[in-house]
The first five atom37 places (N, CA, C, CB, O) and aatype in JSON, in Angstrom:
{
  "aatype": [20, 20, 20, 20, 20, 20, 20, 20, 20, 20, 20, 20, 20, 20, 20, 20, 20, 20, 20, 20, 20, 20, 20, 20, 20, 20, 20, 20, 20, 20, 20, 20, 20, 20, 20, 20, 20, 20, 20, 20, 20, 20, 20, 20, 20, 20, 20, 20, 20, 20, 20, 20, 20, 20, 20, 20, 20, 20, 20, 20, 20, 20, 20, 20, 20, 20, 20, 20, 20, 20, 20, 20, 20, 20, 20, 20, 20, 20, 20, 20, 20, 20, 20, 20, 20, 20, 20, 20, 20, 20, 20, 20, 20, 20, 20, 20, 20, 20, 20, 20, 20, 20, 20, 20, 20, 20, 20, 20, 20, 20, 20, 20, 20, 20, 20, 20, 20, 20, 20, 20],
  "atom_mask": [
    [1, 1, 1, 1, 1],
    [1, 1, 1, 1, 1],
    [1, 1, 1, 1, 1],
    [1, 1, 1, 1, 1],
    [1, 1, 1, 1, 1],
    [1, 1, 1, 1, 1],
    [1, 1, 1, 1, 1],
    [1, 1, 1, 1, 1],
    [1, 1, 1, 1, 1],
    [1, 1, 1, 1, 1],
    [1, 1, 1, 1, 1],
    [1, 1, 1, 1, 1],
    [1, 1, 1, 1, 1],
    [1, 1, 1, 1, 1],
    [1, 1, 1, 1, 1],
    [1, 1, 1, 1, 1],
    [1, 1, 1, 1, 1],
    [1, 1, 1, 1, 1],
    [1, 1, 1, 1, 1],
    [1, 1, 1, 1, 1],
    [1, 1, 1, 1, 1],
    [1, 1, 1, 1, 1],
    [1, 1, 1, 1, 1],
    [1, 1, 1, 1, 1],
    [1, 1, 1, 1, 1],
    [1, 1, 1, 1, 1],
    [1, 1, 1, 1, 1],
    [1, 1, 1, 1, 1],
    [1, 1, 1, 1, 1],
    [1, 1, 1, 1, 1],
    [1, 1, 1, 1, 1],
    [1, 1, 1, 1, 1],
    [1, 1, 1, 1, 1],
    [1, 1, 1, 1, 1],
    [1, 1, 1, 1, 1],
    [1, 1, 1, 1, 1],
    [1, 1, 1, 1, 1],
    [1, 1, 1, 1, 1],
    [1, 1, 1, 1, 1],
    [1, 1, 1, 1, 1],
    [1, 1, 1, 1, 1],
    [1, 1, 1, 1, 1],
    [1, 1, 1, 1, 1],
    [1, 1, 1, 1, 1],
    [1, 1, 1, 1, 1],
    [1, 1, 1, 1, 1],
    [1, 1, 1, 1, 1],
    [1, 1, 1, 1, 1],
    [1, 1, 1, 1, 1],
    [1, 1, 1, 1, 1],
    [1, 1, 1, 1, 1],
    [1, 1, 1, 1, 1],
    [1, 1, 1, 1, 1],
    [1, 1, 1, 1, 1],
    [1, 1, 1, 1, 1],
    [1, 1, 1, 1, 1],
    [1, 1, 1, 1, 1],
    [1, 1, 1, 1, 1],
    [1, 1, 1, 1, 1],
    [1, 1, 1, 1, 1],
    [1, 1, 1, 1, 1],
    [1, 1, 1, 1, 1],
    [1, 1, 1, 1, 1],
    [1, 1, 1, 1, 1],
    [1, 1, 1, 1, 1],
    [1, 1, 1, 1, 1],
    [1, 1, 1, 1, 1],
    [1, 1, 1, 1, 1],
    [1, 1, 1, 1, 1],
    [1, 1, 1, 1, 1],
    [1, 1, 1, 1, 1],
    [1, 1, 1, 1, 1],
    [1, 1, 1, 1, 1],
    [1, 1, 1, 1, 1],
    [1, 1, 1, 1, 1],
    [1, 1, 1, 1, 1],
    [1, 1, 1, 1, 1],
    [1, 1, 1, 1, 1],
    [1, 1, 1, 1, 1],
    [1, 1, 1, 1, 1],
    [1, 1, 1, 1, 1],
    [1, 1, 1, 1, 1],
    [1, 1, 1, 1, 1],
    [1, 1, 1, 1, 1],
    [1, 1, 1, 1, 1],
    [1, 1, 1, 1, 1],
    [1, 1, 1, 1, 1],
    [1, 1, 1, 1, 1],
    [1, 1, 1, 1, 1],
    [1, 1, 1, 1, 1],
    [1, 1, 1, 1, 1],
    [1, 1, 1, 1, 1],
    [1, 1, 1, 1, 1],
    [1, 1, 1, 1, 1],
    [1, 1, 1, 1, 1],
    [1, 1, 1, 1, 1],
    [1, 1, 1, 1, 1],
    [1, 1, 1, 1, 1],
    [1, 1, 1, 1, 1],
    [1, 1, 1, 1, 1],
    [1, 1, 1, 1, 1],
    [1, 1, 1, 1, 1],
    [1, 1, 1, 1, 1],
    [1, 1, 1, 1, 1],
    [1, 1, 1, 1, 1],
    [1, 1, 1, 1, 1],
    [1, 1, 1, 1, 1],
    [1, 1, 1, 1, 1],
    [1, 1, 1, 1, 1],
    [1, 1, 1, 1, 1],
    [1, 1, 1, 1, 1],
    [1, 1, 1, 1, 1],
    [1, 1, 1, 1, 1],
    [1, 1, 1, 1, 1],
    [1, 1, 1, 1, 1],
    [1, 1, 1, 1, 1],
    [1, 1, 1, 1, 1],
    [1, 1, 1, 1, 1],
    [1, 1, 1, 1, 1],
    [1, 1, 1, 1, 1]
  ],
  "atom_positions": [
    [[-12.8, 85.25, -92.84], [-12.58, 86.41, -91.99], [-13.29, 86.19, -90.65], [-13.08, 87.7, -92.67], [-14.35, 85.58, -90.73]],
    [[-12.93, 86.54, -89.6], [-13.0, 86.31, -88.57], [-13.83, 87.54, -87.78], [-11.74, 85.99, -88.25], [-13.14, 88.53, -87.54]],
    [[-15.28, 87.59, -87.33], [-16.02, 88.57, -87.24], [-15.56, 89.08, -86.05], [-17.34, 88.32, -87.35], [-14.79, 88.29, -85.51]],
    [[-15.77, 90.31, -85.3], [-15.24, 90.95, -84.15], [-16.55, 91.36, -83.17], [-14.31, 92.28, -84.64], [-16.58, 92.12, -82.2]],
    [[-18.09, 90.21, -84.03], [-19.32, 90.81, -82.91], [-19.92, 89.51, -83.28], [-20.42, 92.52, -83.21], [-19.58, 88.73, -84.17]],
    [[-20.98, 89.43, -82.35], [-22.26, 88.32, -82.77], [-23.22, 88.74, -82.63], [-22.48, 87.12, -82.17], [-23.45, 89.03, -81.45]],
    [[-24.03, 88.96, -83.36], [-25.48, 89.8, -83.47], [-26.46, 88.03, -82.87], [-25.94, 90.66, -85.83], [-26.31, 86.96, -83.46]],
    [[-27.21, 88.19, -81.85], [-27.88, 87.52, -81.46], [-29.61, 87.32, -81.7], [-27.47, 87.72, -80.5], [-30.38, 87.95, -80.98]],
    [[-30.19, 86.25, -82.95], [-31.25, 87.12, -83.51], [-32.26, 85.84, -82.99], [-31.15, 87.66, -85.41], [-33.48, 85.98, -83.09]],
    [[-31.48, 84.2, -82.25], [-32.44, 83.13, -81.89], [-31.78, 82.75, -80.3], [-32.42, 81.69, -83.17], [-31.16, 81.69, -80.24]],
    [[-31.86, 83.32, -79.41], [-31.83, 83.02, -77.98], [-32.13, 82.42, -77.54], [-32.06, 83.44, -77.35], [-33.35, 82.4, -77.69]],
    [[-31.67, 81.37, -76.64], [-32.16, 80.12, -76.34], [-32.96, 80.04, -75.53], [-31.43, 79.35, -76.05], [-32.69, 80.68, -74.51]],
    [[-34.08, 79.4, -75.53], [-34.79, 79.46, -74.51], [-34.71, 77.91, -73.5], [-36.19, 79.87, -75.11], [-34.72, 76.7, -73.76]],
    [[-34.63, 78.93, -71.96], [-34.37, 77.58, -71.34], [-35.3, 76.63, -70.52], [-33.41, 77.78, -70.55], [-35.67, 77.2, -69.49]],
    [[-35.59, 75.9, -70.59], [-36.61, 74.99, -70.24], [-37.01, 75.5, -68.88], [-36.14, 73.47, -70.26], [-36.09, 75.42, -68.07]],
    [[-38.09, 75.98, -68.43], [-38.63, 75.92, -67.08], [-39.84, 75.33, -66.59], [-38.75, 77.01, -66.72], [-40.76, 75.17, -67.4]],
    [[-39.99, 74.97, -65.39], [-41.23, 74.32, -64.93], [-42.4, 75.31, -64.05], [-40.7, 73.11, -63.98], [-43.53, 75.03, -63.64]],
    [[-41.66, 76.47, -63.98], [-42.48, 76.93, -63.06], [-43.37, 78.91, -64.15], [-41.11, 77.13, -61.24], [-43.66, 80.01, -63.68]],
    [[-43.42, 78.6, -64.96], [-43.8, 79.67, -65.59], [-43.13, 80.83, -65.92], [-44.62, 79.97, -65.1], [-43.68, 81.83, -66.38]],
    [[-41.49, 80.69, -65.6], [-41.19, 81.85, -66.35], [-39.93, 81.77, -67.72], [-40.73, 82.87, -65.17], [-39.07, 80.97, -68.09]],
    [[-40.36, 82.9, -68.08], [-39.52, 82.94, -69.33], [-38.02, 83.46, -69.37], [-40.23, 83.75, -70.24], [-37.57, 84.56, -69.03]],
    [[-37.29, 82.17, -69.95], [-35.72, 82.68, -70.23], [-35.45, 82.29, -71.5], [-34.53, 82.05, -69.27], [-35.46, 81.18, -72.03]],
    [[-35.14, 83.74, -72.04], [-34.1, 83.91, -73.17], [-33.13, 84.26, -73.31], [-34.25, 84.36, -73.84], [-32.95, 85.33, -73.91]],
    [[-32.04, 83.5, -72.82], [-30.4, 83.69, -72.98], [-29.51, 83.83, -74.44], [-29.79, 82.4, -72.3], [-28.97, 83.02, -75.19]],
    [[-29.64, 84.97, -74.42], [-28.89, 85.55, -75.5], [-27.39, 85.2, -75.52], [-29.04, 87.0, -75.43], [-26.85, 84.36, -76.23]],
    [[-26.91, 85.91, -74.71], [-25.74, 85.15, -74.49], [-25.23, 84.34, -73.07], [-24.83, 86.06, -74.8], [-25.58, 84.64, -71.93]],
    [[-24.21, 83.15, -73.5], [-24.12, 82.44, -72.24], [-23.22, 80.63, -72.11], [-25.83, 82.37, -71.87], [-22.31, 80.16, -72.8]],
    [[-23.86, 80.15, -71.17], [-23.2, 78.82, -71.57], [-24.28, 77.9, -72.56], [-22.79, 77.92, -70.06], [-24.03, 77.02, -73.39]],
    [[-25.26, 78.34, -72.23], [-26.51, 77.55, -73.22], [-27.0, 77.88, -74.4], [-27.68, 77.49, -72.67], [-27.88, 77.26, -75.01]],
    [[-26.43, 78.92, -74.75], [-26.6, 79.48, -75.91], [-25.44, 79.88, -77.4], [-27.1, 80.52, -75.34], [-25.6, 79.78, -78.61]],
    [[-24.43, 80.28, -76.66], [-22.82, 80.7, -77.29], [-22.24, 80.59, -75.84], [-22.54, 82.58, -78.19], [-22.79, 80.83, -74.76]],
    [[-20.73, 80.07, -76.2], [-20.03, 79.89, -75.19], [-19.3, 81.0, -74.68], [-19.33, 78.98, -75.42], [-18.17, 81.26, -75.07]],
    [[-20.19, 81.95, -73.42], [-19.57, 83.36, -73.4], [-19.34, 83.26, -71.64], [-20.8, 84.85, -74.11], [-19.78, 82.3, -71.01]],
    [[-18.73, 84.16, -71.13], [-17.86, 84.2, -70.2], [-19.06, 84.7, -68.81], [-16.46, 85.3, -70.71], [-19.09, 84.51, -67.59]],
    [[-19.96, 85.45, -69.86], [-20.97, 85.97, -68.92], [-22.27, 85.69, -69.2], [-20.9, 87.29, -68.8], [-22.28, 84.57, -69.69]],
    [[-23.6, 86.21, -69.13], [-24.29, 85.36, -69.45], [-25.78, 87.07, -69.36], [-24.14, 83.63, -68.26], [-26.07, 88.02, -68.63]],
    [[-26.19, 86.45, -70.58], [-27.37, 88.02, -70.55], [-28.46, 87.38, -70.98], [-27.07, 89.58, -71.74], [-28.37, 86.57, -71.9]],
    [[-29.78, 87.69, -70.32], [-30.78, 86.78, -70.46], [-31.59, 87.86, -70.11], [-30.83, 85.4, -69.67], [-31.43, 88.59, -69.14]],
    [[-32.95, 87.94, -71.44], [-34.61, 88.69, -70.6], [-35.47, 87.54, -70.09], [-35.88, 89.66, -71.88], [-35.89, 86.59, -70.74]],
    [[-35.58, 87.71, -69.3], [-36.91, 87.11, -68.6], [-38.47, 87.8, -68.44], [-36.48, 86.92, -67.21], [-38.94, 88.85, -68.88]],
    [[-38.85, 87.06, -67.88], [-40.18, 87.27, -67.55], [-40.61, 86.31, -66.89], [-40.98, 87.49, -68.51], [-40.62, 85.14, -67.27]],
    [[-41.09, 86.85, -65.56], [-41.63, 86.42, -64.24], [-43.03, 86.36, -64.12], [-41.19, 87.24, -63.22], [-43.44, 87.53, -64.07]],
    [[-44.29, 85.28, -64.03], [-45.32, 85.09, -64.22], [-46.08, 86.3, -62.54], [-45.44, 83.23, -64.43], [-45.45, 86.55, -61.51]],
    [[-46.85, 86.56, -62.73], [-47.6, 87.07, -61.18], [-47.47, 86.44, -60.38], [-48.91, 87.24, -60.97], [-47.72, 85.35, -60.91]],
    [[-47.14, 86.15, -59.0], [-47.02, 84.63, -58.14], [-46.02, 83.94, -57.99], [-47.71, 83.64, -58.57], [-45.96, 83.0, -57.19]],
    [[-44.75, 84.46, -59.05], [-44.08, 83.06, -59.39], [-42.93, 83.58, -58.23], [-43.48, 82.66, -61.35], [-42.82, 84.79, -58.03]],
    [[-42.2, 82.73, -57.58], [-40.61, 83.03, -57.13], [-39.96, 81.45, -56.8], [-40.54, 84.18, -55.47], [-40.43, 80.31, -56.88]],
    [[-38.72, 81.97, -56.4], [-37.55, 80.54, -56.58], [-37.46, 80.19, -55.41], [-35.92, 80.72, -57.14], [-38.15, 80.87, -54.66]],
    [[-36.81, 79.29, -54.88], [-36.17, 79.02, -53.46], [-35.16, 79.59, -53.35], [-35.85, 77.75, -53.09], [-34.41, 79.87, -54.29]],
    [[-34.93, 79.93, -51.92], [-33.41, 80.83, -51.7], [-32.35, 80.13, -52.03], [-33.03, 81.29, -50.24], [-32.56, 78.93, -52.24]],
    [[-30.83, 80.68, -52.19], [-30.18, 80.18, -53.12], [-29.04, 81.2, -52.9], [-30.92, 80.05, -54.49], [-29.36, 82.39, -52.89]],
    [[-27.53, 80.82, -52.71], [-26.76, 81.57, -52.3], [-25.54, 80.99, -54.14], [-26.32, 81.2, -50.29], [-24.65, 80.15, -54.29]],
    [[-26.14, 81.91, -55.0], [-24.67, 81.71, -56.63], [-23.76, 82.43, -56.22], [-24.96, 82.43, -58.5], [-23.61, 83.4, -55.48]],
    [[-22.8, 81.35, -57.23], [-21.34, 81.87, -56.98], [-21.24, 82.55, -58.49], [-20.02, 80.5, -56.57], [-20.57, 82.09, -59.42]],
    [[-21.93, 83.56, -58.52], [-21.67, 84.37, -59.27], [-22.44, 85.65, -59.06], [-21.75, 83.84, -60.38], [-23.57, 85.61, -58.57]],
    [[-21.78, 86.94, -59.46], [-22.23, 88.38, -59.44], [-23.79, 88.21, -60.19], [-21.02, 89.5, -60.39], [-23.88, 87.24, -60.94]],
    [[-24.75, 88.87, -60.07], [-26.11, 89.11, -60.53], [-26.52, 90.19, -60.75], [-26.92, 88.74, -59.88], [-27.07, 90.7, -59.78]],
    [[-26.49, 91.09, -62.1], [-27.03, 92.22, -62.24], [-28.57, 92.21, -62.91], [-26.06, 92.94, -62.99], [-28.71, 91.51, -63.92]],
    [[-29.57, 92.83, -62.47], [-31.03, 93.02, -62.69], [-31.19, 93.95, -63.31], [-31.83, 93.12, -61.71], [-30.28, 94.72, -62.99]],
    [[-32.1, 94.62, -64.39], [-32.28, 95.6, -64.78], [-34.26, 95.4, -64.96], [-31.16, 95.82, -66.05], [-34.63, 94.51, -65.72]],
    [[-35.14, 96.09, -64.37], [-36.61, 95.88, -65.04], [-36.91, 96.48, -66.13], [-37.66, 96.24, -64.27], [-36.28, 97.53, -66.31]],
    [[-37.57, 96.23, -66.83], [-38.08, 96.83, -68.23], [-39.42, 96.9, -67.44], [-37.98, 95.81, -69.9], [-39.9, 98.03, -67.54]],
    [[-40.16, 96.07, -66.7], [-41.52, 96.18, -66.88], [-42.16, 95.33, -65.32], [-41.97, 95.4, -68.55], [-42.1, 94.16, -64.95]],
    [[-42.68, 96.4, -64.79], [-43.46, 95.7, -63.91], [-42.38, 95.31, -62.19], [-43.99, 94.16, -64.96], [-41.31, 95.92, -62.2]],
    [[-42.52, 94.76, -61.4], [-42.09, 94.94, -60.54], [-41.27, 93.67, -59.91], [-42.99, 95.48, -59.99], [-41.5, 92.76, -60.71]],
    [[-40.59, 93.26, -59.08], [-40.14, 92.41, -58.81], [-39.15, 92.36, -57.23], [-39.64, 92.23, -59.98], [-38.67, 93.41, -56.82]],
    [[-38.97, 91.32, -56.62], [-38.83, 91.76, -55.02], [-37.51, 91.09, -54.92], [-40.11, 91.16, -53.76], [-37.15, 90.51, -55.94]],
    [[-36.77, 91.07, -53.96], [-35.57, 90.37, -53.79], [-35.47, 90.21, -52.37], [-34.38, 91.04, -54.38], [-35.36, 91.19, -51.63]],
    [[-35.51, 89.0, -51.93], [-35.4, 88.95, -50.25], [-33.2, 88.76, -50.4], [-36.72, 86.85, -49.26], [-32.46, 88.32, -51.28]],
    [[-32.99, 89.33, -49.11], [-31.36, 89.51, -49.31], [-31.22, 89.55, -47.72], [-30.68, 91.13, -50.31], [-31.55, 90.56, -47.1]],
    [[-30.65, 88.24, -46.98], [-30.29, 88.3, -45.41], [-31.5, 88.72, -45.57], [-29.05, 89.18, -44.56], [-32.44, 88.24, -46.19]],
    [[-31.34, 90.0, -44.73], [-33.09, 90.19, -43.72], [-33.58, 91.4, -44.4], [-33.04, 90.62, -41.6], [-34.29, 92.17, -43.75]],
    [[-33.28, 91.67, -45.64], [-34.09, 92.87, -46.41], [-34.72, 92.25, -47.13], [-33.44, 93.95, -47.2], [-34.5, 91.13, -47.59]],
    [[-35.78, 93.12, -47.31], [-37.03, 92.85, -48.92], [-36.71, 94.26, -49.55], [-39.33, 92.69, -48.51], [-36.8, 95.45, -49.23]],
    [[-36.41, 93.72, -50.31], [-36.25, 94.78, -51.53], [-37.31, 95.0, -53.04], [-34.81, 94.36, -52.08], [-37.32, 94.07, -53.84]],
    [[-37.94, 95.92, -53.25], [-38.79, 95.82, -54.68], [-38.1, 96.89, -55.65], [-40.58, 96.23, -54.48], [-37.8, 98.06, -55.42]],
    [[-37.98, 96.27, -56.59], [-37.82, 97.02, -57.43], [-38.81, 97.49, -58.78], [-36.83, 96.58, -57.65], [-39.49, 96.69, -59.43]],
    [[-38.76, 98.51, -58.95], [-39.64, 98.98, -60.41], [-39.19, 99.41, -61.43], [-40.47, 99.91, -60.34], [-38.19, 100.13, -61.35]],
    [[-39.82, 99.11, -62.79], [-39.11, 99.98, -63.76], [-38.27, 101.14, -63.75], [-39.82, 100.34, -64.37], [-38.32, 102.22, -63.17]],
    [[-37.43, 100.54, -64.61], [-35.97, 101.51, -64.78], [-35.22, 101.58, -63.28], [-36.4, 103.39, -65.32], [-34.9, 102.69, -62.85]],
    [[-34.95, 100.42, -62.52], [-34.14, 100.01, -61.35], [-33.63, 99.34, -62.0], [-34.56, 99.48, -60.14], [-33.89, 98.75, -63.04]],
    [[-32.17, 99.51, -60.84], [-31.54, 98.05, -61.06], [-30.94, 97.57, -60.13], [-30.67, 97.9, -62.01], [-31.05, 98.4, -59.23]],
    [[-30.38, 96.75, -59.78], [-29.47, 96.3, -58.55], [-28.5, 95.23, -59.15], [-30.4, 95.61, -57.21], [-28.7, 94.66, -60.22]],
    [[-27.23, 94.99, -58.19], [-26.06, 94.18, -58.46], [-26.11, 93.51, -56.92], [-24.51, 95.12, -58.97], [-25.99, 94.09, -55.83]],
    [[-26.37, 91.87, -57.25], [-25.82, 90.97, -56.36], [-24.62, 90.79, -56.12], [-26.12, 90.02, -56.57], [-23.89, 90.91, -57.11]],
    [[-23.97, 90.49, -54.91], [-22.61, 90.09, -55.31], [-22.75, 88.65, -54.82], [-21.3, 90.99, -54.63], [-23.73, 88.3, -54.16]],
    [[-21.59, 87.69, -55.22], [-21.72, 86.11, -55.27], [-21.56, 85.75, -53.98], [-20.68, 85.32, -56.16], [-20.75, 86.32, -53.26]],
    [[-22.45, 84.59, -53.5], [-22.11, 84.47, -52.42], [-22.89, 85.19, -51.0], [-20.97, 84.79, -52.66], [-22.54, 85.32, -49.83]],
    [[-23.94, 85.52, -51.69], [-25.28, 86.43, -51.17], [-26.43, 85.21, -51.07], [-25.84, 87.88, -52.48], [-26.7, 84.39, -51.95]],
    [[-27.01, 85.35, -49.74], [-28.18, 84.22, -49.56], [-29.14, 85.2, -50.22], [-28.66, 83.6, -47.79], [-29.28, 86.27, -49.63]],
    [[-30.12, 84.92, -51.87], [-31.14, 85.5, -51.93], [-32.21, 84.7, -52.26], [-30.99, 86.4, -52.62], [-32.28, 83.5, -52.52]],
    [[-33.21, 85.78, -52.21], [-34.4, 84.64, -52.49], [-35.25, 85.82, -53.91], [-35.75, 84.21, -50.49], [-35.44, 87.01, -53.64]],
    [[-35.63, 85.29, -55.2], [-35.56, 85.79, -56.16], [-37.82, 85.72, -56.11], [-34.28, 84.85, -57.39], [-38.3, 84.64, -55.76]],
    [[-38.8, 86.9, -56.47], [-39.92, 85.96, -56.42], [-40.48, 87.49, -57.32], [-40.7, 85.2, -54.61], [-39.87, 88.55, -57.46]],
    [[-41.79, 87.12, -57.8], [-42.78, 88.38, -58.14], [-44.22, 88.25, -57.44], [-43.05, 88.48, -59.84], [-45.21, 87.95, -58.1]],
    [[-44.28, 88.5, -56.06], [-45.28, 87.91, -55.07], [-46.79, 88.98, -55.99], [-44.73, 88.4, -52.88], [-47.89, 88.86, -55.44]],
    [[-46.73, 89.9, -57.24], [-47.25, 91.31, -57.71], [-48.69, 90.42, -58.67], [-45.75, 92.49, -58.91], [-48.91, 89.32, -59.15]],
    [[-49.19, 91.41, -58.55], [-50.67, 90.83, -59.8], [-50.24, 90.86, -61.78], [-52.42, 92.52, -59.56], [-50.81, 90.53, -62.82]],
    [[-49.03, 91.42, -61.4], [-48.74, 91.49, -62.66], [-47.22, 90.96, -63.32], [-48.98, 92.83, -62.86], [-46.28, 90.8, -62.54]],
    [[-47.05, 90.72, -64.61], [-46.22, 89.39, -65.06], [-44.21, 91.0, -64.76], [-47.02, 88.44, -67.81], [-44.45, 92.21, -64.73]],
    [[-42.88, 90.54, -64.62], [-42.34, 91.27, -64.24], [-41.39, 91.14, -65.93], [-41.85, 91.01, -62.67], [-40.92, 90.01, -65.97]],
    [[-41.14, 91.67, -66.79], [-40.03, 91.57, -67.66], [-38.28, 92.38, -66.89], [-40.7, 92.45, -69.21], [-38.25, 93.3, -66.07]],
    [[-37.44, 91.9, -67.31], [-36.23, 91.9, -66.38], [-35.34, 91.45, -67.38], [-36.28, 90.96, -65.0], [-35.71, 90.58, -68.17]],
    [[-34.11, 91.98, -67.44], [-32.85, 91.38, -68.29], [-31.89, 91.42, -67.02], [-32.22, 92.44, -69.83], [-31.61, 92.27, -66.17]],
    [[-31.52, 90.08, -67.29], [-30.32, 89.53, -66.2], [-29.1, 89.01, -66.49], [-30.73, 88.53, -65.46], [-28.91, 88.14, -67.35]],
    [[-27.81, 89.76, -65.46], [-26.09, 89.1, -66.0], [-25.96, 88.74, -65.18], [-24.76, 89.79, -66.43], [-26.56, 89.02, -64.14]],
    [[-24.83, 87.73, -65.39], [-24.52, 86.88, -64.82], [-23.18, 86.65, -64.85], [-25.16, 86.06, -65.09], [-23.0, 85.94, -65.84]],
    [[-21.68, 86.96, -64.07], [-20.79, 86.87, -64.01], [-19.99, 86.02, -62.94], [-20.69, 87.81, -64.16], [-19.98, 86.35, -61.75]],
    [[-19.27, 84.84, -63.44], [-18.93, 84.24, -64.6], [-20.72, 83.95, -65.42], [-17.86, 82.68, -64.13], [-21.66, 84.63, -65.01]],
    [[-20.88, 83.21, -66.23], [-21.82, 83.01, -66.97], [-22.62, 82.22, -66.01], [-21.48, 82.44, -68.25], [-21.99, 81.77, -65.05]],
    [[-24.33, 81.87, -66.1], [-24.84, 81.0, -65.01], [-24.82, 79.91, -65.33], [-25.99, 81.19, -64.55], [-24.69, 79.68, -66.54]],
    [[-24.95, 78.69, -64.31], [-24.86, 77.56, -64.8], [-25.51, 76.83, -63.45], [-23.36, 77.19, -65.35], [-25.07, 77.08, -62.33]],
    [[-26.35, 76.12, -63.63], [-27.29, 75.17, -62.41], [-26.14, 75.29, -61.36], [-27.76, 73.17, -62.86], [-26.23, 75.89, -60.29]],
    [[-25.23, 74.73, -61.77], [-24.16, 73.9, -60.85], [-23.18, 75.3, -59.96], [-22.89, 72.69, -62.16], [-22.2, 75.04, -59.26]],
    [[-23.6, 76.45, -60.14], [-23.55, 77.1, -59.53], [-24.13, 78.39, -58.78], [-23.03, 77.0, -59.84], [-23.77, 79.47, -58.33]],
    [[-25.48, 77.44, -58.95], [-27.29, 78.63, -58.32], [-26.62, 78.01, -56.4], [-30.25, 77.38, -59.19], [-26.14, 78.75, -55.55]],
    [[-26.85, 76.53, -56.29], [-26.65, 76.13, -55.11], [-28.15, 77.04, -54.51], [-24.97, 76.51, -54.51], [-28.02, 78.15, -54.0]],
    [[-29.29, 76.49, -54.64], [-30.52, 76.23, -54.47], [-30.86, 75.64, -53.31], [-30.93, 75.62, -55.36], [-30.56, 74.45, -53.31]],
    [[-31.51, 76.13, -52.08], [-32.08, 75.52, -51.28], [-32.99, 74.69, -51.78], [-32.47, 76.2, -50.5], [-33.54, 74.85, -52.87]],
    [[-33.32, 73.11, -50.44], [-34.19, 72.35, -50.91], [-35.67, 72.63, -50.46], [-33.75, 71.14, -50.61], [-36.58, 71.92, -50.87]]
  ]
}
């Protein structure tokens, strides 16, 4: 019989170098899904290089705070925010805060390196 859900109970975690935590529940690295849902957690200090994906980005915080540089805004967000990237947006992703940020993140189509397109 052919189930009509997938209960997700071991999420993959994806290798990082810079201290933060990804657990992709669903995605390309985990189950082969169309979109891609991942909690994180962002160390105090930590942020990415700017980076224009070709894909939509929805944020949601559970905990703690987190900033989004976008063109020429800084944006922070706090628990129980959320915001939607759309693809094709120069952002710059960071938690400049004294404290660690938890965050669940989508990703439409699903994320995949090969389409962050990461400044050097």
């Amino acid at each position: 019989m052919n189930k009509k859900y997938h209960i997700q109970k071991s999420p993959f975690i994806v290798p990082t170098t810079d201290g933060k935590l990804i657990e992709e529940h669903f995605g390309l690295a985990s189950i082969n899904s169309d979109i891609s849902v991942a909690r994180m957690i962002a160390p105090p200090k930590w942020s990415e290089p700017f980076q224009v994906p070709e894909f939509d980005e929805y944020t949601y915080i559970i905990k703690g705070k987190k900033q989004f540089i976008i063109d020429d805004d800084t944006i922070v967000l706090s628990v129980g925010e959320s915001i939607k990237i759309e693809k094709g947006t120069r952002i710059q992703y960071s938690n400049p805060f004294g404290e660690e940020c938890e965050y669940i993140s989508v990703c439409m189509p699903a994320f995949s390196i090969d389409l962050v397109n990461r400044e050097e």
